[in-house]
C-alpha positions in Angstrom: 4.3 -18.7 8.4 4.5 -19.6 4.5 4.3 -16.1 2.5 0.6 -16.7 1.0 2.6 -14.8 -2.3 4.7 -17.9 -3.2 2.4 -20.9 -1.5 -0.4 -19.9 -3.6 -0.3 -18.1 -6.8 -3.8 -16.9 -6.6 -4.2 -16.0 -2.5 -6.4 -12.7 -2.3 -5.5 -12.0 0.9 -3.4 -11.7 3.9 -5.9 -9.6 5.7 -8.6 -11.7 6.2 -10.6 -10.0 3.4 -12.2 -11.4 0.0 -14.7 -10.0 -1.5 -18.5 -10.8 -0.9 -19.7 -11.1 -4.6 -22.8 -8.6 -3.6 -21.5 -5.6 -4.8 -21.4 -4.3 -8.4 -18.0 -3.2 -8.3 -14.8 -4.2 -6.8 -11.4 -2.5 -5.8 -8.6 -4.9 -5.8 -5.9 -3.3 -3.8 -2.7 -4.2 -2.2 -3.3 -5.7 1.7 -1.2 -2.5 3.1 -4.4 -0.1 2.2 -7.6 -2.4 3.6 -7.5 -0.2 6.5 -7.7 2.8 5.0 -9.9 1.9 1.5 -12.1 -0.1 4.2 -13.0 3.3 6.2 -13.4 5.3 3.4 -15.8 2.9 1.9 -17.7 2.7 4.9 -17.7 6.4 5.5 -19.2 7.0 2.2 -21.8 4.4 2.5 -20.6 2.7 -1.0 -22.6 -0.6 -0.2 -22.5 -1.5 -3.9 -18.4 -1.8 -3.5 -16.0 -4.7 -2.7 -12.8 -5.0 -1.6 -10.4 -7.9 -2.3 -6.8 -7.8 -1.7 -3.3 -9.2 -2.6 -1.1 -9.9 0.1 1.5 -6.6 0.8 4.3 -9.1 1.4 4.3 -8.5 -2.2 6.1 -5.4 -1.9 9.0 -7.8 -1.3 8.6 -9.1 -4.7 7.4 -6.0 -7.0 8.1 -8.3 -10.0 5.4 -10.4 -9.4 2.8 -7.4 -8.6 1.6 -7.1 -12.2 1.0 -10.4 -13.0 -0.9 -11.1 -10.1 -3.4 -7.9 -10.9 -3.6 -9.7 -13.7 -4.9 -12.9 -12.7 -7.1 -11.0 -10.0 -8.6 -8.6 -12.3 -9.1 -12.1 -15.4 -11.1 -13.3 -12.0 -12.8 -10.8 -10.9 -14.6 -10.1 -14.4 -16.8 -13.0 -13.7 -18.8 -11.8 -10.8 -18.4 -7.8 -11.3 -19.6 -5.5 -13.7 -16.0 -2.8 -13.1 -12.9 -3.6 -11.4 -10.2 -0.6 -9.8 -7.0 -1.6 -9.0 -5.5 0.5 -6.0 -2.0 -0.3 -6.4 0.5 2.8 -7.6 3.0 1.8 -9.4 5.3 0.2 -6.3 8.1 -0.9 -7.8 6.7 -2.4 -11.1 9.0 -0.4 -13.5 6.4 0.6 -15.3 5.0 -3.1 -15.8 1.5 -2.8 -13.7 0.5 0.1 -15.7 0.7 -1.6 -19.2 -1.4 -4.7 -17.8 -4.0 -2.0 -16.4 -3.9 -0.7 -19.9 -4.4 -4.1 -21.4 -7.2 -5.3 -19.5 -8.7 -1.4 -19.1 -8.7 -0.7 -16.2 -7.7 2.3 -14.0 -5.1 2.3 -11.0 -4.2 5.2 -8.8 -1.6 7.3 -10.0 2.0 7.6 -8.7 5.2 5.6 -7.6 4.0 4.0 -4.9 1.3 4.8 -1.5 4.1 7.5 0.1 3.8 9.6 -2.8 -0.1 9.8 -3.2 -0.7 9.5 0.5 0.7 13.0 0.7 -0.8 13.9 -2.8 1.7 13.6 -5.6 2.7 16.8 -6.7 3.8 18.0 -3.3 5.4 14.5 -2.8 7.9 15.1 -5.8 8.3 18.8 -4.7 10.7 17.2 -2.0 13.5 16.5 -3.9 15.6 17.0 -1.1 14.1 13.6 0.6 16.6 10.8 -0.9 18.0 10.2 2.6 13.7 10.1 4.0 12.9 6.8 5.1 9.0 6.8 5.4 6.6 4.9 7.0 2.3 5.2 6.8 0.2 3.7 9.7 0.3 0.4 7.8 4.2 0.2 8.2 4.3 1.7 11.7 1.8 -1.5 13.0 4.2 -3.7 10.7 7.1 -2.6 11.6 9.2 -5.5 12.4 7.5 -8.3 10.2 8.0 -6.0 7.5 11.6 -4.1 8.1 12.9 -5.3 11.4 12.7 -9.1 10.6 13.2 -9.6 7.1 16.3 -7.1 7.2 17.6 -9.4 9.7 18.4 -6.7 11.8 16.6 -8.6 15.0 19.7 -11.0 14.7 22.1 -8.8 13.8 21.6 -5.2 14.6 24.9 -4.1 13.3 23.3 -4.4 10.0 21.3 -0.8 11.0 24.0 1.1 10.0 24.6 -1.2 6.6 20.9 -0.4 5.6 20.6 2.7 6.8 23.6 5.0 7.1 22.7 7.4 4.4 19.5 7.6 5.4 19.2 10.9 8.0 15.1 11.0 9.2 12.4 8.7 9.5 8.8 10.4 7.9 5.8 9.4 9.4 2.8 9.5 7.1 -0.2 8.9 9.5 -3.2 8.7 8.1 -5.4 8.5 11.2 -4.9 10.6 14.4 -3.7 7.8 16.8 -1.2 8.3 19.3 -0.2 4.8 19.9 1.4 4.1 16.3 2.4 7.9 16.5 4.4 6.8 19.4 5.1 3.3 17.3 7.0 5.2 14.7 9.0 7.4 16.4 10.3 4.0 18.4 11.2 3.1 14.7 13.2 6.3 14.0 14.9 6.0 17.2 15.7 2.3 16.6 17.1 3.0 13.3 19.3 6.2 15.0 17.2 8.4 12.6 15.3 12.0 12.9 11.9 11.6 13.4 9.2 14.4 11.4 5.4 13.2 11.3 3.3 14.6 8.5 -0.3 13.8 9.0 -1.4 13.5 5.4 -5.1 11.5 6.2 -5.9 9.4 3.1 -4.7 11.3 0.5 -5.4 10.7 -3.3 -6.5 7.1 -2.7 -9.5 8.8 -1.5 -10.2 11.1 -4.1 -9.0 8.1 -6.5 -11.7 5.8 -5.2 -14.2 8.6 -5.3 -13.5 9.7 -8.9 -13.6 6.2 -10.1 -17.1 5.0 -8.3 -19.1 7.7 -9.2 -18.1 7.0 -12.7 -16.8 3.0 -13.3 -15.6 2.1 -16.3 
């Protein structure tokens, strides 16, 4: 299948999701967090918010993450009243940020979804992680159209140790109690030939994001 990224410059989704126009606010988020941004919409009742999202292939091209908020967020000002965009800064150098700042809006804070999953300050208190390869519940379902495929390493598994020799454990970031993808990811580790440790971290500061920005929109 074409990545909807490059076949169409303006796609809004690989998840089946595009917003409904009936709410007064709208999250734009990368595809990797509907799950989770869905449930905790729903949980809270927030009838009054949408969700639209860019497709998390993306993460394969942070370059073009920023530009695409753009567009997204130059769209999305014609229907709805605020716009959040519930990206960190995965990989954009920076670049996602300024356009945030240009077009005034507010994003969630951090390097990228494994950092304010498990809340950011005790994230960068692990500075002993640079050999932690991590995976959230998102990563765990998409394991091989997301690591396994595109690394080539269903072709050629000798690669494994190319890609990840100096890595040493495989972190498991679940976000929901599940034991299927529990048992998912530590199948990764042990196909990568890596430790396995599984922090249950639940939604993190995406939650408390999302609720600090729609009680008070900008």
């Amino acid at each position: 299948m074409a990545d909807p990224a490059e076949t169409d410059p303006d796609a809004l989704t690989d998840t089946g999701l595009a917003p409904s126009g009936q709410g007064a606010v709208l999250v734009i988020a990368c595809g990797a967090l509907a799950r989770e941004i869905l449930a905790i919409t729903r949980t809270a009742g927030w009838t009054h918010v949408d969700l639209a999202c860019l497709p998390a292939i993306l993460h394969n091209h942070p370059e073009k993450i920023a530009e695409r908020v753009r567009t997204a967020v130059l769209r999305a000002r014609e229907t709805y009243k605020a716009v959040f965009v519930a990206y960190a800064d995965c990989g954009t150098g920076g670049a996602l940020k300024k356009v945030c700042d240009e077009l005034g809006v507010e994003m969630i804070s951090g390097p990228h979804c494994y950092s304010f999953f498990e809340g950011n300050a005790a994230f960068s208190a692990h500075e002993d992680e640079i050999t932690a390869f991590y995976l959230t519940d998102f990563l765990a379902r998409q394991f091989d159209a997301f690591v396994w495929k595109p690394l080539g390493l269903d072709r050629h598994p000798e690669l494994i140790e190319m890609y990840f020799g100096n890595y040493t454990k495989l972190v498991y970031q679940s976000q929901i109690d599940d034991p299927a993808l529990l048992a998912r990811a530590q199948s990764c580790a042990d196909r990568l030939g890596l430790d396995f440790e599984h922090r249950r971290t639940g939604f993190g500061e995406l939650e408390s994001s999302l609720r600090n920005w729609v009680t008070s929109p900008r």
